[in-house]
PAFITOR-707752 format. One line per 10 residues: number of its first residue (from 1); for each residue x, y, z of N, C-alpha, C. Coordinates in Angstrom, 3 decimals. Example, Ala and Ser with C-alpha at 12.3 -4.5 7.8 and 13.67 -1.06 7.14 Angstrom:
# PAFITOR-707752
1 = 13.190,-5.690,7.800,12.300,-4.500,7.800,13.200,-3.300,7.800 | 12.850,-2.250,7.080,13.670,-1.060,7.140,12.900,0.030,7.870
This chain:
# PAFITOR-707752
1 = -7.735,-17.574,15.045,-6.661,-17.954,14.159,-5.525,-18.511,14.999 | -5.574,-19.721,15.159,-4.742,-20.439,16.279,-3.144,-20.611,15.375 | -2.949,-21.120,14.351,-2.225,-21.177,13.476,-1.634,-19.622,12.982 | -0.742,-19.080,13.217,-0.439,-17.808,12.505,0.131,-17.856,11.139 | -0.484,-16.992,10.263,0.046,-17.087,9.061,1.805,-17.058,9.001 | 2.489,-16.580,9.623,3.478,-16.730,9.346,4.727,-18.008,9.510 | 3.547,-19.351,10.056,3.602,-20.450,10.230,2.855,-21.317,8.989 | 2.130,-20.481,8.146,1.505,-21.271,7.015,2.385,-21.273,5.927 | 3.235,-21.857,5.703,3.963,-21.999,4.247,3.708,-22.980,3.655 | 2.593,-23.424,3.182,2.533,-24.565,2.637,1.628,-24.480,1.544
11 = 1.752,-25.000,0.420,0.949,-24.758,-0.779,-0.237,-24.539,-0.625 | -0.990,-23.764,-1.912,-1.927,-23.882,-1.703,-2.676,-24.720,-1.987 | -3.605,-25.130,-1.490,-4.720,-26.287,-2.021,-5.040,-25.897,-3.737 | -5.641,-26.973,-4.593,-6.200,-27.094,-5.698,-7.201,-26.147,-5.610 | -8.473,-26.475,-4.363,-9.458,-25.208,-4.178,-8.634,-23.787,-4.368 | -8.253,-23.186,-3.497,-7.555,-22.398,-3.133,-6.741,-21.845,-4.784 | -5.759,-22.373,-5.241,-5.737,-21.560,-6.626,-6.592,-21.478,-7.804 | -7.516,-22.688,-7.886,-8.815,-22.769,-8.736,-9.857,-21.448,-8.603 | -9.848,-20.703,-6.821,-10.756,-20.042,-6.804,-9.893,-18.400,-6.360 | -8.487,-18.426,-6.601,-7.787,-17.417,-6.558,-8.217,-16.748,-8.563
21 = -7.790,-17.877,-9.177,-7.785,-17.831,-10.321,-9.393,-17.161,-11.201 | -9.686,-17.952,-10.648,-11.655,-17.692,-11.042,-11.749,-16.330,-10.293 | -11.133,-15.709,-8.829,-11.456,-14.091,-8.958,-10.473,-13.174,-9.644 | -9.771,-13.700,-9.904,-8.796,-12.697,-11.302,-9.577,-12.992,-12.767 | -10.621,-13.629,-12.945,-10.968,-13.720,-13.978,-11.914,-12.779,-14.172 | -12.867,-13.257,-12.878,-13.983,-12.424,-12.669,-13.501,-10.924,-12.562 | -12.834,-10.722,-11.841,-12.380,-8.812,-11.798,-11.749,-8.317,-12.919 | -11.155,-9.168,-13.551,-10.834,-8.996,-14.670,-11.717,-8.586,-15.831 | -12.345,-9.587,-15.847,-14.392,-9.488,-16.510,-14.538,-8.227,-16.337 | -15.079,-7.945,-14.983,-15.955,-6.766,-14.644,-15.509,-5.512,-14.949
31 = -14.119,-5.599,-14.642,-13.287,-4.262,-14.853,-13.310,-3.708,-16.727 | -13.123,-4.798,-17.407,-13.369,-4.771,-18.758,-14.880,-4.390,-19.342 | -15.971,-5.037,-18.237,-17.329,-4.398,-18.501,-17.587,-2.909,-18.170 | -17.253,-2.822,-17.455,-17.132,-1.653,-16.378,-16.539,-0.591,-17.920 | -15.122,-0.740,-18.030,-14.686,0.152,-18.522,-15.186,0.369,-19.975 | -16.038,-0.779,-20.714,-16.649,-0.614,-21.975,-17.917,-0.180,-21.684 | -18.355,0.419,-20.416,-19.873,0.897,-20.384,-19.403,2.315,-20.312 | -18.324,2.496,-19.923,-17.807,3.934,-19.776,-17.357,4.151,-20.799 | -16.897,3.526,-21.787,-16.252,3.851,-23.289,-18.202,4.129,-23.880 | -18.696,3.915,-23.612,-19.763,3.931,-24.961,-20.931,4.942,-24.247
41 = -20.397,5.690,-23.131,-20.860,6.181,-22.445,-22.454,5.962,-22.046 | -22.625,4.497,-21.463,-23.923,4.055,-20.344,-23.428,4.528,-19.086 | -22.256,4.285,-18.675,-21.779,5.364,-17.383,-21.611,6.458,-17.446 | -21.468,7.207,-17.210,-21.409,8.763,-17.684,-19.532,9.160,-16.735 | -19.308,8.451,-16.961,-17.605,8.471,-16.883,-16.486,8.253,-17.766 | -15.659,9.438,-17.975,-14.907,9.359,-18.752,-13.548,8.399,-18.871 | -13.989,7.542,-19.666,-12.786,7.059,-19.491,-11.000,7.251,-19.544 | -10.686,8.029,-20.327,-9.537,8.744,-19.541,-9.632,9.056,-18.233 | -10.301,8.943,-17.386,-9.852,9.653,-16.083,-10.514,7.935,-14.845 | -11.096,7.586,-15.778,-11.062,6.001,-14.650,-10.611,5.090,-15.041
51 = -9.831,5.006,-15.980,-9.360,3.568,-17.214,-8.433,2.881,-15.523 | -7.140,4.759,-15.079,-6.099,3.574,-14.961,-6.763,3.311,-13.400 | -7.213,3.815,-12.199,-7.890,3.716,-10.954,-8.613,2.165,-11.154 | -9.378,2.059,-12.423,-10.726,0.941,-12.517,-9.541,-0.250,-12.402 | -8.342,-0.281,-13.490,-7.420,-1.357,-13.302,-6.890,-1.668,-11.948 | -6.233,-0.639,-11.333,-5.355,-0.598,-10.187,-6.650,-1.306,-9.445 | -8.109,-1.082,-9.136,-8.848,-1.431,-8.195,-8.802,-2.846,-8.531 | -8.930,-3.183,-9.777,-9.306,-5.047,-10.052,-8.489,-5.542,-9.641 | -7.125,-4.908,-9.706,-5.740,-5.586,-9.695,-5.608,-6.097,-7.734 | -6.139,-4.450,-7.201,-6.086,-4.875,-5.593,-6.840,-5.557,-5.180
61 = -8.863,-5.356,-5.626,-9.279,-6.215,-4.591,-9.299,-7.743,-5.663 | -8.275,-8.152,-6.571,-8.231,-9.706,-6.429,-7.274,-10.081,-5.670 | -6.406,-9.153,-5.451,-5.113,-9.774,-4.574,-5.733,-9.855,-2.900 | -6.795,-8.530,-2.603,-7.110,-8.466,-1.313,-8.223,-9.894,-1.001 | -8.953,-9.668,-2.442,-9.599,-11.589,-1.528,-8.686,-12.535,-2.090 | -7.597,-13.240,-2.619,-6.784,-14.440,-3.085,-5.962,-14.287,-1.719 | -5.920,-12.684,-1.395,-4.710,-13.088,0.488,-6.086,-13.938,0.988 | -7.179,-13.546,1.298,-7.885,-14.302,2.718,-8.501,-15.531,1.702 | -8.293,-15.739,0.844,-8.473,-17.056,0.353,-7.420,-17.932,0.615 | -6.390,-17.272,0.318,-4.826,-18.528,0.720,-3.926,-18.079,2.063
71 = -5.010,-16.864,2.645,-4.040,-16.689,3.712,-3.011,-16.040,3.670 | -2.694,-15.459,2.716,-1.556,-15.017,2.609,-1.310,-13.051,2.707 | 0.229,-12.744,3.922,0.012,-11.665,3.856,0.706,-10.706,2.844 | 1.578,-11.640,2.147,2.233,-10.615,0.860,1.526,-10.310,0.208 | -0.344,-11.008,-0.699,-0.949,-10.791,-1.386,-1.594,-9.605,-0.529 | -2.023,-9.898,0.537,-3.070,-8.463,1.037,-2.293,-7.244,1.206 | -0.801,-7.704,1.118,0.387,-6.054,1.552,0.050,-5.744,0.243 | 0.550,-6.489,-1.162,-0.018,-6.034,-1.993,-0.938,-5.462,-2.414 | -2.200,-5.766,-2.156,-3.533,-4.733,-2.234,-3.412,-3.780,-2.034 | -2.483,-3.784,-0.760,-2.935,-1.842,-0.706,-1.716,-1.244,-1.797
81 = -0.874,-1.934,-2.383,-0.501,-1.228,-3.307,-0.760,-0.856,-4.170 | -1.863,-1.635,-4.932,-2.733,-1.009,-5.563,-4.006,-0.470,-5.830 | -4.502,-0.795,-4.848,-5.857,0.245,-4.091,-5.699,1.546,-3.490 | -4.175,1.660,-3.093,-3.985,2.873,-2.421,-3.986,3.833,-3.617 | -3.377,3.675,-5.050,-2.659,4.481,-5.925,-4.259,4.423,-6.436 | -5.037,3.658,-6.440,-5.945,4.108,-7.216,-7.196,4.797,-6.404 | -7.151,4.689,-5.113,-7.894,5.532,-4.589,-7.528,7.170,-4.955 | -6.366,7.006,-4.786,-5.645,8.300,-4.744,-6.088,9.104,-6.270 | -5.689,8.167,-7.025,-6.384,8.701,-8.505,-8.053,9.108,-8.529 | -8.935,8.502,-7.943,-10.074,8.674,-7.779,-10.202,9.975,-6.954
91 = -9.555,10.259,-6.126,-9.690,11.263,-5.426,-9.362,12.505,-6.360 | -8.138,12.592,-6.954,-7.621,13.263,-7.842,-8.499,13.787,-8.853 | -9.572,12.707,-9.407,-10.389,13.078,-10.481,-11.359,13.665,-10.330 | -12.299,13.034,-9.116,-13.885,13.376,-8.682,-13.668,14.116,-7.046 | -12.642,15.088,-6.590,-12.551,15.976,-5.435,-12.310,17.023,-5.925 | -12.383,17.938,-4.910,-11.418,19.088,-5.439,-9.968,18.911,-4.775 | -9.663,17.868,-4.187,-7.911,17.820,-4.495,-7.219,17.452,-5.615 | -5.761,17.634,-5.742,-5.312,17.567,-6.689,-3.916,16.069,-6.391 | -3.687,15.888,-7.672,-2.125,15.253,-7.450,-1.180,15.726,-6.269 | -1.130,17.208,-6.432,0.182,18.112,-5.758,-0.168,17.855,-4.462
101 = -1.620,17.503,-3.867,-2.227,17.995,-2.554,-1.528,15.952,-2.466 | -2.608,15.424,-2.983,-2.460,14.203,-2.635,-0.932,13.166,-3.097 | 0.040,14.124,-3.207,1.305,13.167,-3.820,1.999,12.284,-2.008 | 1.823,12.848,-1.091,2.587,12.464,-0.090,1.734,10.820,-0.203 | 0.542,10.094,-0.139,-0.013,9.580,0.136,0.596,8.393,-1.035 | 1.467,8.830,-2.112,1.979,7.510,-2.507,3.560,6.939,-1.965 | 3.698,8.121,-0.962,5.130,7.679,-0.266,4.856,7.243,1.125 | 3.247,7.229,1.246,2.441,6.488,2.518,2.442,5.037,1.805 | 2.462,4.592,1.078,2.104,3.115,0.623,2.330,2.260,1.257 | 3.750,1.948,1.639,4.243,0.809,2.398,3.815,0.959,3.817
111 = 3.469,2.522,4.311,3.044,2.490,5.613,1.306,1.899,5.700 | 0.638,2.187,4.657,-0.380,1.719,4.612,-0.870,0.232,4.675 | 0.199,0.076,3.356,-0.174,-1.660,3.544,0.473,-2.489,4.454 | 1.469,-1.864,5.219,1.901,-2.584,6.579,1.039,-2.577,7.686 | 0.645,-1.093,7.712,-0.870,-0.850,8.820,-1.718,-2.120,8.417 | -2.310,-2.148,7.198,-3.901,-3.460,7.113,-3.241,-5.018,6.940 | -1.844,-5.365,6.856,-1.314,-6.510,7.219,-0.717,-6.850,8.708 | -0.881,-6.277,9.031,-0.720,-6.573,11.203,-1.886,-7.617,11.250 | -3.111,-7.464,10.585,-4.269,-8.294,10.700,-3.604,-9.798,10.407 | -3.014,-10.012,9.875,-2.614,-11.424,9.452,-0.990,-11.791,9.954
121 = -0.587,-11.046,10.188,1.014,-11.132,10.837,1.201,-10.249,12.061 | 0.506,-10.814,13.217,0.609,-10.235,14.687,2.009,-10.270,15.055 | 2.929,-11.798,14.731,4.312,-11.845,15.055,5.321,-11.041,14.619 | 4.657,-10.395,13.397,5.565,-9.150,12.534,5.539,-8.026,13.193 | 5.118,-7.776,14.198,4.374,-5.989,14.638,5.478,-5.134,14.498 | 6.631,-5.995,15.181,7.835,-5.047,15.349,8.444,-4.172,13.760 | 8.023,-5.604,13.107,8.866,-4.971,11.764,8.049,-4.122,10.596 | 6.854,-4.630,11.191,5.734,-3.742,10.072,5.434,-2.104,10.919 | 5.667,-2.569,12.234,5.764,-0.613,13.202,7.154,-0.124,12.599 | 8.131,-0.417,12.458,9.323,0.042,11.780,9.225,0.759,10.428
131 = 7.917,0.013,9.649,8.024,0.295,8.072,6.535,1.519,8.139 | 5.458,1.323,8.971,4.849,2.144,9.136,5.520,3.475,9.753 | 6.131,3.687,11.038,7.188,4.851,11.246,7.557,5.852,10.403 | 8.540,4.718,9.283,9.288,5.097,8.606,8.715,6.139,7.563 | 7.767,5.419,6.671,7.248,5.988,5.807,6.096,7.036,5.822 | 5.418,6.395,7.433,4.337,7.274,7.576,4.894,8.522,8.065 | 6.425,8.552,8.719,7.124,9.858,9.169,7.390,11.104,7.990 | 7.869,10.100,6.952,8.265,10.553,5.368,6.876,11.552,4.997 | 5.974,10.316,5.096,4.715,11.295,4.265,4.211,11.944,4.791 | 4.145,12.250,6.118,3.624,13.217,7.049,4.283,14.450,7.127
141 = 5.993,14.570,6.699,6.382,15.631,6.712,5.649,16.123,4.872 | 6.167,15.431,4.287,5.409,16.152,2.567,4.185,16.358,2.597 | 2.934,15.971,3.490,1.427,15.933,4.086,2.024,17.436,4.175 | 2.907,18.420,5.073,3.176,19.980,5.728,3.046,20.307,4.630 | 3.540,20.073,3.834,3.561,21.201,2.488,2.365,21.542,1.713 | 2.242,20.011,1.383,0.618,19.766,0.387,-0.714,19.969,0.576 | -0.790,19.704,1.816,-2.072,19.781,2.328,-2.056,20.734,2.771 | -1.203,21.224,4.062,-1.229,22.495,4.931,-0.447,23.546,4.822 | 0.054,23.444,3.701,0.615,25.084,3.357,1.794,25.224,4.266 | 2.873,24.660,4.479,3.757,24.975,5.361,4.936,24.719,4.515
151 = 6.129,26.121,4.757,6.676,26.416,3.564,7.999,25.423,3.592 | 8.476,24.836,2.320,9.819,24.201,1.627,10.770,24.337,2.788 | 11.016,25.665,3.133,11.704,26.013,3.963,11.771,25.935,5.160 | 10.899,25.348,5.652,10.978,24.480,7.037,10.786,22.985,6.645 | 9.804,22.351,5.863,9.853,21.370,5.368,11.249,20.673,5.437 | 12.108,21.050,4.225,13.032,20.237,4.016,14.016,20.316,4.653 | 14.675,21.221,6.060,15.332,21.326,7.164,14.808,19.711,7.808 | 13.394,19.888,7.850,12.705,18.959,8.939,12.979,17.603,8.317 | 13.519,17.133,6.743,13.184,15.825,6.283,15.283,15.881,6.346 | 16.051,17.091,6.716,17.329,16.437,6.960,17.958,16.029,8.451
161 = 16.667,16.827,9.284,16.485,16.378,10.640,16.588,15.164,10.649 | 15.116,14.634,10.275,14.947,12.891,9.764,16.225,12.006,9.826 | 16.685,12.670,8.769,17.465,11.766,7.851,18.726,11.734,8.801 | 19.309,12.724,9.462,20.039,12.554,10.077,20.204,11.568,11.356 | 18.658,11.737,11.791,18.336,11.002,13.116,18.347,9.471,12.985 | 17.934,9.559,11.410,17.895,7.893,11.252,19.350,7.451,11.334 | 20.588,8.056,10.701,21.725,7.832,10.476,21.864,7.310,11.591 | 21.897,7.984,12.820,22.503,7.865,14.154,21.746,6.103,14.623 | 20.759,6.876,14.069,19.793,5.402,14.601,20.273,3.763,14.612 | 20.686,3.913,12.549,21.553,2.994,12.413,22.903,2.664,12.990
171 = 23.402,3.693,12.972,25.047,3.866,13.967,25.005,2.910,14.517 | 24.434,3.289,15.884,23.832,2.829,16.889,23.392,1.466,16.943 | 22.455,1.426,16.490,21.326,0.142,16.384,21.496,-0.811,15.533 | 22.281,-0.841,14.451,22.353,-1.597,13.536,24.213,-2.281,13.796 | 24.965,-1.404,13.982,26.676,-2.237,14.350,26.877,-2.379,15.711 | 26.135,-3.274,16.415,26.452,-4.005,17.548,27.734,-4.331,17.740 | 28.749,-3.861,18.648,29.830,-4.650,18.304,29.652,-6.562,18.511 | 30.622,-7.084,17.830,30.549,-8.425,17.955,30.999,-9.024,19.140 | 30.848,-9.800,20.391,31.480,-10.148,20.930,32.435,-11.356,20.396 | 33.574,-11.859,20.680,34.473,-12.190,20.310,35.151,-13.211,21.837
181 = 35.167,-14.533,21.118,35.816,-15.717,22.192,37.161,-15.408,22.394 | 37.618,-15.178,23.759,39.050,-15.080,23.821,39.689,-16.525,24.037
């Protein structure tokens, strides 16, 4: 990939939205087949419990192939926004985890879909490691509680730790003084 996407701003070709379009149709299709084989029960899945996951999945992987169809990395950041929430629902339904276990993993989102967009924006690293950090720091402390049993009470000391550290961070890092022409 000699060209970096973040050098591609340029429309997309006729191909290119003709066949973005034709896989939102198609997932669209399937997801609607899909979910009327489960309404009339040929799947043996209830639909209350895959209606909203089956959407969220059509919704991500058309955005995840229309990014590597047009190249683009806002469509594939997108995907994992909605592949992540619906994995998560899938997990929720057919594991024995629950919502409560798996809630940190929707305040992982942006760390997620920044993690699988580095693939297409190498020149971004700095700013997508910033947003992974950030959030993956967030959900890793609520991960202590949910998953591993570690009590409120150290928890939320540890997320004003955070919060404090970031403050400074900004202090710091963000009001450069200005230099100024005498």
């Amino acid at each position: 990939m000699s060209g970096t996407v973040e050098k591609n701003e340029g429309e997309l070709s006729f191909g290119q939205k003709l066949a973005g379009n034709i896989v939102a149709g198609v997932m669209t299709l399937l997801c609607g087949v899909f979910l009327l084989l489960c309404g009339i029960n040929v799947i043996p899945l209830k639909i209350g419990e895959i209606a909203l996951p089956a959407c969220l999945m059509a919704v991500g992987v058309t955005l995840l192939i229309t990014a590597a169809i047009g190249i683009n990395p806002v469509s594939l950041w997108l995907s994992f926004v909605f592949n992540t929430p619906a994995v998560i629902s899938l997990l929720a339904v057919y594991t024995p985890l629950t919502y409560a276990q798996l809630y940190p993993f929707y305040i992982a989102i942006p760390a997620i879909a920044s993690l699988f967009t580095l693939i297409m924006t190498p020149h971004s690293f700095k700013s997508h490691l910033k947003v992974i950090l950030f959030f993956g720091v967030i959900a890793f402390l609520f991960t202590l509680n949910s998953l591993m049993g570690v009590s409120w009470a150290v928890v939320l000391p540890l997320l004003l730790v955070l919060a404090g550290l970031l403050i400074i961070a900004v202090a710091v890092f963000a009001f450069k003084p200005v230099k100024r022409d005498k």
